[in-house]
N, C-alpha and C positions, 0 to 999 in steps of 0.2 A: 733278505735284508740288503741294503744300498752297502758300497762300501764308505770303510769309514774314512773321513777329512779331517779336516784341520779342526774344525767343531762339533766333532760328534765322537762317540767310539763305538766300536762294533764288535760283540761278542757272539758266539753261534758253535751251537752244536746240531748234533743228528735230530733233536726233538726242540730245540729253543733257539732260537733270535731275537736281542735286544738291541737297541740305539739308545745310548745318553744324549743327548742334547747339551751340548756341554754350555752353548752361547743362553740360554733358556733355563738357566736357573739347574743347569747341575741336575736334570731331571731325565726319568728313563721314560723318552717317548716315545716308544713300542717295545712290547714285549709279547712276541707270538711264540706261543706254546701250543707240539704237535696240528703249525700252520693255522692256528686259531690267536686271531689278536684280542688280547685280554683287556687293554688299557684305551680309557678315553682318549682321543685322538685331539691334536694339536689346534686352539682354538684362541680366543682375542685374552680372555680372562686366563693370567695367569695361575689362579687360584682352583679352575677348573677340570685339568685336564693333566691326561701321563701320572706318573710317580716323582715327587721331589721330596727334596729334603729343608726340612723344619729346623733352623740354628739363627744365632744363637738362642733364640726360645722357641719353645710351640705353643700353638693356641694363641688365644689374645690375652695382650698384657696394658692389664686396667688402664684405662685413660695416655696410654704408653708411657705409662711412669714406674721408677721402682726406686728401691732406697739398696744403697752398698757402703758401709763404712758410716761414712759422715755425710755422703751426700746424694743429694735426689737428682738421676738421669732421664731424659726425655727423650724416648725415641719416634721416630715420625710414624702417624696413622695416616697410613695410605687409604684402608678402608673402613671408613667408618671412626665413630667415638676410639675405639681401643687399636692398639699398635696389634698387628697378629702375624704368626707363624713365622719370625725373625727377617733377617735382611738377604738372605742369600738366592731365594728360591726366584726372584726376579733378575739375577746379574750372573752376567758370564763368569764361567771358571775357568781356569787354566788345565788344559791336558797335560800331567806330567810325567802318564805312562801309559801304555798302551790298555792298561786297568784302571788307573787311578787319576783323580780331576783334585783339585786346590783352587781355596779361593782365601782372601782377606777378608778378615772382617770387620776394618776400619774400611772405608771413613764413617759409615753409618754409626758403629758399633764402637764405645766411648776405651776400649781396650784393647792392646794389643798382642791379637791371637788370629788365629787363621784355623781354617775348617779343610779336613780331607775325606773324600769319600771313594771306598777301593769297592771292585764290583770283580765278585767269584763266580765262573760260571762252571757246572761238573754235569754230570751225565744228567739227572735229574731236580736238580736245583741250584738256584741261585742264594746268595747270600752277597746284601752290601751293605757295607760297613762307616758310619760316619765316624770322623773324631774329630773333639773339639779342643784345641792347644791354646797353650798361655804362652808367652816368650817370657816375659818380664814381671807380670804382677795376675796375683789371681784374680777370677771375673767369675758373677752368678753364671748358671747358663742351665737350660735344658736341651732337649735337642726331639726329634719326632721324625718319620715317614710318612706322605700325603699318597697313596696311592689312591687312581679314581678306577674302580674295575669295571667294566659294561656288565649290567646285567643280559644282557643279551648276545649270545657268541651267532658267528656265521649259520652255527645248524645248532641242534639240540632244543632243550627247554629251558627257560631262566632261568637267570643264579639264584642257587637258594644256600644260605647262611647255618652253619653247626659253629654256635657260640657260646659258651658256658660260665660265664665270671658269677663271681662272687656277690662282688656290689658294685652299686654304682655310685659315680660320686655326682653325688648334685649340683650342676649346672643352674643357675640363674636364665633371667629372659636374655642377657649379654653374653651368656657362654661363658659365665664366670662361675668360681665353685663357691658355691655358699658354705662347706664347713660342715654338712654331714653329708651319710654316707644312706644309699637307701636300697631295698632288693632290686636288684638286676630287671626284674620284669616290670616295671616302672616306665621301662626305659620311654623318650618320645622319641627319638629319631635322629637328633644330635646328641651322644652320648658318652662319658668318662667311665671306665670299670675297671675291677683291679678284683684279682683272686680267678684267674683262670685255670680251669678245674683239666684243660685239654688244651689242644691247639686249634686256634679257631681254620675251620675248614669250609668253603667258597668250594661249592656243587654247578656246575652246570652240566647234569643231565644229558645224558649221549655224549657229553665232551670229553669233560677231565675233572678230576678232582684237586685241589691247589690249598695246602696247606700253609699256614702262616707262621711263623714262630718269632722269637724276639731277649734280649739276655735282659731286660727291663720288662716290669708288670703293669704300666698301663695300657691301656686298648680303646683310642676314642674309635667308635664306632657311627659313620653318618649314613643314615639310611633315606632321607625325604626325596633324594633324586630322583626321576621314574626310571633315568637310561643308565644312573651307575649306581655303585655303592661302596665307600671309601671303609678299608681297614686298617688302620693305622697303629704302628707300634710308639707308643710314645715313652720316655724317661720318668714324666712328671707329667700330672695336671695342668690347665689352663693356667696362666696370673703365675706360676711358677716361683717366680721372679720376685715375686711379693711375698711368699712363703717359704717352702724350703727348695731352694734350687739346692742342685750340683754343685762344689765349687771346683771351679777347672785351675789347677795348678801349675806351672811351668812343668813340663815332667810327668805329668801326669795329667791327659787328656780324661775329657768325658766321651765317652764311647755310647754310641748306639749300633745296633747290628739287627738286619730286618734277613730274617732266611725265606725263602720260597720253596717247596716243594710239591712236584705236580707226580700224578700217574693219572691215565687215561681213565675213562668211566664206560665199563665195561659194557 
């Protein structure tokens, strides 16, 4: 691993090296486990590439609109008809420890609160942590993990997926939930589930084994890639915002926490 700058941080042990990217959306642009790089690598499409973080919503949010109180907010669609995966994952964050990055989540975002995300690195895994703060008045919010993993490491066999949920929640042709729930094997490729029976577990074959964990139960899972395959810990489903979000309190933040843990594959 590079050392770290004014834009990035750098955490490293005997088996693991990471770099945030702190200027790039708060995102961990490498992550080599026992000298094998796990994460799609740094590319034009923000939405691409590395692991970032999803605030103050994940997924897309219908037509970028939503209703709080008495009145209806419009947030900007960068991509496409619907507003998607909040405001932060495109803008620099602030270094404020040699672990921990902050950012604003004004001026986008019609409230004011600010987002923190602390990154733990220990013998065999990582664990980072987002929170999402009120100062003054409470605000809906979800919150999500976008990791893009390579199916293909330097040596070994591709990744292959130990996934177990429950159900899955059905998506529309927009990425929107329609409102029921349906078996897990259904799935097409971009997918909402909830009722995880295990922790989902990412194989590659001669490499390492890399299990996922998370203190919230949804799990969009996108698989249509051919080079990667994203596993993401989310708080809530897609549209969130329209449904039941989080309400984030002065006081009491909405928390997500995405854990990683690896051992070698024998």
């Amino acid at each position: 691993m590079p050392p770290a700058t004014n834009d990035s941080l750098i955490l490293a042990n005997a088996d693991c090296g990471l770099r945030v990217d702190a200027v790039r959306g708060g995102r961990i642009a490498a992550l080599r486990v026992f000298g094998e790089e796990l994460l799609v690598g740094a590319g034009d499409d923000p939405l691409g590439w590395g692991s970032y973080p999803l605030a103050p919503w994940a997924g897309r949010l219908r037509d970028g609109r939503f209703r709080f109180g008495e009145r209806e907010y419009h947030m900007p669609c960068h991509y496409g008809p619907h507003a998607i995966h909040g405001t932060v994952f495109t803008r620099s964050w602030q270094i404020v420890a040699a672990d921990t990055l902050r950012i604003e989540l004004q001026p986008e975002w019609p409230f004011d609160g600010f987002a923190v995300q602390r990154f733990v690195l220990r013998e065999n895994y990582l664990c980072v942590r987002l929170e999402l703060h009120a100062r003054t008045q409470p605000y809906p919010a979800s919150a999500g993990f976008h990791p893009w993993f390579l199916r293909q490491l330097g040596h070994g066999a591709p990744l292959a997926l130990d996934f177990r949920p429950a159900q899955r929640v059905v998506l529309d042709g927009d990425g929107l939930p329609t409102g029921a729930l349906a078996p897990p094997d259904t799935a097409c490729g971009d997918d909402c589930f909830i009722g995880m029976d295990s922790e989902p577990c990412l194989h590659w074959p001669g490499a390492l084994r890399l299990w996922l964990a998370s203190n919230h139960t949804h799990w969009v899972i996108y698989q249509r890639p051919a080079h990667a395959l994203c596993v993401e810990p989310w708080t809530a489903p897609p549209d969130a915002l329209n449904a039941a979000p989080a309400l984030v309190r002065p006081g009491k933040p909405l928390v997500l926490e995405m854990r990683l843990r690896w051992e070698r594959d024998a």
